[in-house]
C-alpha positions, 0 to 999 in steps of 0.5 A, a space after each residue: 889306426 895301425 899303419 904298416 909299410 913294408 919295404 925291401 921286396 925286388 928281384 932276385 935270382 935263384 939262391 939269393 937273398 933278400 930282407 924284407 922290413 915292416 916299420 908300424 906307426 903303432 904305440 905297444 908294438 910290443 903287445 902286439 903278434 907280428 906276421 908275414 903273409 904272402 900271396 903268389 899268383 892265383 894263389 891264395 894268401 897264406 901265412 909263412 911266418 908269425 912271431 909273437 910279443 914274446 918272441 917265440 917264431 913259427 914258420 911254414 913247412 915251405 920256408 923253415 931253415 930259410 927265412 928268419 922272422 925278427 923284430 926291434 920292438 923300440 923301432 916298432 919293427 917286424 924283418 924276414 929274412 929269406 934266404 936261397 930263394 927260389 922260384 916258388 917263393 915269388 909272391 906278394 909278401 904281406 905284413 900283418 899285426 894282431 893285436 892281443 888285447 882286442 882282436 884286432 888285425 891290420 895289414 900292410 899295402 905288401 911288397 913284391 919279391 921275384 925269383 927268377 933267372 
């Protein structure tokens, strides 16, 4: 069973930035497709940014040249880093692992970001 635990959501004003971190208890983290998800009020989720094992990264329109997906595969870890935040950025943010080999897909308990003056 994959865990993931996310950290570094809070509340920032517009503009600002913040780094949000996902750590897996997982063996082969380095197999397996990272992602961000977020999910802002009576919205539905959505994916805003994936990397894979391979460390090509992709990204949503709605943050490209803002939020920087990475990962330290020897500390089985996924990062986004958002900045020039902005109010529609608010959201839930979610971190989710595929696993290439079976299919299977795991998601952390997510992390709050604010964004508001």
């Amino acid at each position: 069973q994959v865990q993931l635990v996310e950290s570094g959501g809070g509340s920032v004003q517009p503009g600002g930035s913040l780094t949000l971190s996902c750590a897996a208890s997982v063996s082969s983290f380095s197999r397996y497709r990272m992602a961000w998800y977020r999910q802002a009020p009576e919205k539905q989720r959505e994916s805003i940014a994936y990397i894979t094992n391979t460390d090509t990264t992709t990204y949503t329109d709605s943050v490209k040249g803002r939020f920087t997906i990475s990962r330290d595969n020897a500390k089985s870890t996924v990062y986004l880093q958002m900045n020039n935040l902005q109010p529609d950025d608010t959201a839930v943010y979610y971190c989710n692992a595929f696993d290439v080999l079976t299919g299977q897909r795991y998601w952390g308990q997510g992390t709050r970001v604010t964004v508001s003056s």
